[in-house]
C-alpha positions in Angstrom: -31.5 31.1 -8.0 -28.0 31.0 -6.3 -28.3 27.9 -4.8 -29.6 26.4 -8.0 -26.8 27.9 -9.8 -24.4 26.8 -7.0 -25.9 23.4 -6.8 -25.9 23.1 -10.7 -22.3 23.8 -10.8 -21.2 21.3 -8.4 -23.5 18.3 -9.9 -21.5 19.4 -13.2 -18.0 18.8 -12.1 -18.9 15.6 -10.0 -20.6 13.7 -13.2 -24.0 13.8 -10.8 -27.4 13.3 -12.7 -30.7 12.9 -12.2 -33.9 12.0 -11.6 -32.6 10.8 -8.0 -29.1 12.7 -7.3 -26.9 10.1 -5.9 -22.9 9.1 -5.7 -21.2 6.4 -5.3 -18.4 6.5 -3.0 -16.1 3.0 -3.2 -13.6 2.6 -0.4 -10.5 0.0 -0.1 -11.0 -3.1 1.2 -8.1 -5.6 2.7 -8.7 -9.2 3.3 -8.0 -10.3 6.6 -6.7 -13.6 7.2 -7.0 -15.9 10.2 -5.3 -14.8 13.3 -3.6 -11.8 11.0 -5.3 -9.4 13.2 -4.5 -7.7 16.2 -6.6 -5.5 19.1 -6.4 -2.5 20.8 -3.3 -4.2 22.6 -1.9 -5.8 20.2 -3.1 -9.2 20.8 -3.7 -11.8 18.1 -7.1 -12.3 17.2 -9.4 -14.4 15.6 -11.1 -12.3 12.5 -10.6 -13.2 9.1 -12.7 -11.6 6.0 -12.6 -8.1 4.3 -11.9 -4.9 6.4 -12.1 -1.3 5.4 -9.2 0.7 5.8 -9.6 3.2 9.6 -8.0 6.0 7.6 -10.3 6.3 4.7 -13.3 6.3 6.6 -12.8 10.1 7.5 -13.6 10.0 3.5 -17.0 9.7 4.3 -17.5 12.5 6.3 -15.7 15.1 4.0 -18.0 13.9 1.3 -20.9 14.4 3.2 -19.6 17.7 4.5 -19.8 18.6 0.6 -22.8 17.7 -0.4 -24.7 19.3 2.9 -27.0 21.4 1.8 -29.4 22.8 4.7 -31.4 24.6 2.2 -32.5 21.5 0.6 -32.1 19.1 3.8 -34.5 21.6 5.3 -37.6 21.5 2.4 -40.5 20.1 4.0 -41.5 16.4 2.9 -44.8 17.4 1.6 -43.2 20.1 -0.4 -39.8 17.9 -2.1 -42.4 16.3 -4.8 -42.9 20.2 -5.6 -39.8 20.7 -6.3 -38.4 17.7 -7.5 -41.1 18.5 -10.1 -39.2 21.8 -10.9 -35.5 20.3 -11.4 -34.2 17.3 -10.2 -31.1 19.3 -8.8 -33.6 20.9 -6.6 -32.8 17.7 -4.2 -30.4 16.6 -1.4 -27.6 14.2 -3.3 -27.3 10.9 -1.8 -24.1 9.1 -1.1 -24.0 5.3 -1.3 -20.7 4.2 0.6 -19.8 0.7 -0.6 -16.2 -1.1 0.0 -15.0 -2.5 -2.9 -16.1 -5.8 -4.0 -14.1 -8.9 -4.5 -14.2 -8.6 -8.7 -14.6 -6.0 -10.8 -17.8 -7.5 -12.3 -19.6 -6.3 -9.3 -18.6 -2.9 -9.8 -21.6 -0.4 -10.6 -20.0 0.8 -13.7 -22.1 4.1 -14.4 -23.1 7.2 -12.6 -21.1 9.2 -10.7 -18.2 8.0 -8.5 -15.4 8.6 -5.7 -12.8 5.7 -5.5 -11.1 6.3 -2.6 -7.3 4.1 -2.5 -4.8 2.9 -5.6 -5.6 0.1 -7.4 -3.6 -2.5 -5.3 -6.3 -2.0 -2.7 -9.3 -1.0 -4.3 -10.8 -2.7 -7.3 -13.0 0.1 -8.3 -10.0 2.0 -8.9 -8.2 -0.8 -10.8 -11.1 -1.0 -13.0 -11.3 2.8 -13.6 -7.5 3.0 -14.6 -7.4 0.2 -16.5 -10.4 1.2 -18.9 -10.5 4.5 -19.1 -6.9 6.2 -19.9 -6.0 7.7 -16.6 -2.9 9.8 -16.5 -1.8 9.4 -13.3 -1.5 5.7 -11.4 -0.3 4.3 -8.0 2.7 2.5 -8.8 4.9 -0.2 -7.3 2.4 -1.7 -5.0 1.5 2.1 -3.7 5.1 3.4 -3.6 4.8 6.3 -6.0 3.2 8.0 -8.2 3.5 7.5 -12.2 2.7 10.1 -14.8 1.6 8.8 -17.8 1.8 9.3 -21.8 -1.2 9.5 -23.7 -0.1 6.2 -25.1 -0.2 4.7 -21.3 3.4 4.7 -21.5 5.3 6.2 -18.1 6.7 9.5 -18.5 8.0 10.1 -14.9 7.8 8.3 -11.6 7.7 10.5 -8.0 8.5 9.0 -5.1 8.8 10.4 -1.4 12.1 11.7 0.1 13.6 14.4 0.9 11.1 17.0 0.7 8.0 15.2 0.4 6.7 12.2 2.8 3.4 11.2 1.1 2.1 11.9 -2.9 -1.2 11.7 -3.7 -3.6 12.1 -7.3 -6.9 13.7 -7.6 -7.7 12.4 -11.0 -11.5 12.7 -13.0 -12.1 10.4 -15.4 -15.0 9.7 -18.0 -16.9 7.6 -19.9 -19.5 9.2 -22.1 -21.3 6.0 -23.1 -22.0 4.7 -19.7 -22.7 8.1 -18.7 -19.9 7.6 -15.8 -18.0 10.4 -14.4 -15.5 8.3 -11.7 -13.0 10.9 -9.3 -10.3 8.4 -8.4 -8.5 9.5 -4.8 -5.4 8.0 -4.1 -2.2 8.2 -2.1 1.2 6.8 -1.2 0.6 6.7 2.3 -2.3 7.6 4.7 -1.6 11.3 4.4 -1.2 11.0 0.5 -5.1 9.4 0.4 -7.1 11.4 3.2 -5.2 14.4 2.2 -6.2 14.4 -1.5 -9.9 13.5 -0.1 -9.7 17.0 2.0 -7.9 18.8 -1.0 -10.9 17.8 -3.8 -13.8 18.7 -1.3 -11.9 22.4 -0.4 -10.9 23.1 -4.2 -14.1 21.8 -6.3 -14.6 25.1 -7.2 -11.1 26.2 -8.5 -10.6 23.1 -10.5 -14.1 22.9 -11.8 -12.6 26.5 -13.6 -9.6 25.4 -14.6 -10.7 22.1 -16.4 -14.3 22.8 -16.9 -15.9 19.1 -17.4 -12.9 17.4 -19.2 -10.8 14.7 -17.9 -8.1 15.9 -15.4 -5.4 14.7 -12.9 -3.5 16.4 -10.1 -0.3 14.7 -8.3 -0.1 16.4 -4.7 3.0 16.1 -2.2 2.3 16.2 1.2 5.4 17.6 3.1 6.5 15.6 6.3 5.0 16.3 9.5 8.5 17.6 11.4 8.5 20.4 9.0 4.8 21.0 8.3 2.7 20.4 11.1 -0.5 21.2 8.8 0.8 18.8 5.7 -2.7 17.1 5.3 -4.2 20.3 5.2 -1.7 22.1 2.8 -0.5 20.2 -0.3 1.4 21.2 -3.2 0.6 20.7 -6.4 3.3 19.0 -7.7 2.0 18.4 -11.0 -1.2 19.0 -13.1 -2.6 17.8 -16.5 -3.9 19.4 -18.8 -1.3 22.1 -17.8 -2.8 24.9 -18.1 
């Protein structure tokens, strides 16, 4: 009963539903072209087509690491049927790692969802924020962050200096006729995206109580490394709505 509780709880907040358990993790893609690539020392090379980003890929793992569930991993084959047959959240989730397509037309548009990288990189992200009323966005070509009005309008652009060398949002948003829950992981900078990764799959739990299953978004600064050491691992929330 307290992994069914725990389980239930965690399918809640990330949108996941049944009968198969599965989530759909998009990552950036770049277009490489023709002699625009380099190797390991720094020679020019030949390769030309779409590349995932080397930094995002530790996004994979993380996400795994949060849906491992030896308990379930662990059932017997002959016995999963069983208790598939009880719940449906009695099963391991799946994740389904896809780099983002050329068009948004290809996009699976329903389920449940990580887009890892802004919009300028990722066109499962561009989709998300253009259709369903984010309130925080990547801004000027992944520069900074922009908080958002209600009306789309911007109501306060953040951008690293002083204090802060990376941002990054943690953002869930919603669409109840598709049945698509979409979290949408972004950052500045490296830090900003792989940091905000690390921060949703440690603090699930506490933002799961603070905004239940309703749309939220969280704007993270990542402090630089010469003073912090740790940044990655220890953001500050810089920003939060709903606010409470």
């Amino acid at each position: 009963m307290m992994l069914f509780g725990r389980q239930r709880r965690k399918l809640g907040f990330f949108g996941v539903v049944g009968p198969d358990p599965t989530q759909t993790v998009y990552l950036s893609t770049l277009f490489v072209r023709r002699f625009g690539s380099c190797n390991y020392v720094g020679e020019p090379r030949s390769f030309a087509g779409p590349a995932i980003p080397n930094y995002e890929l530790a996004a994979i793992e993380m996400l795994h690491e949060l849906w491992r569930e030896p308990a379930l991993e662990n059932i017997p084959k002959r016995l999963r049927p069983t208790f598939k047959r009880l719940s449906w959240r009695l099963q391991p989730v799946q994740l389904e790692v896809r780099s983002s397509p050329g068009r948004a037309t290809e996009v699976d548009f329903s389920g449940a969802m990580v887009s890892v990288g802004g919009q300028h990189y990722n066109v499962a992200t561009k989709l998300f924020l253009d259709t369903l009323r984010p309130q925080m966005t990547i801004g000027g070509d992944g520069r900074w962050v922009m908080l958002l009005r209600s009306d789309g309008s911007t109501a306060a652009n953040l951008s690293s200096g002083t204090e802060f060398e990376d941002f990054g949002i943690v953002q869930r948003l919603s669409h109840p006729s598709t049945n698509t829950t979409v979290l949408v992981v972004a950052g500045t900078g490296t830090t900003g995206t792989t940091g905000s990764v690390h921060y949703l799959t440690k603090n699930w739990r506490e933002l799961s109580k603070r905004f239940g299953s309703e749309p939220f978004a969280v704007c993270l600064g990542f402090e630089k490394i010469q003073s912090n050491p740790n940044s990655f691992l220890e953001p500050v929330v810089v920003h939060r709505t709903p606010g409470r």
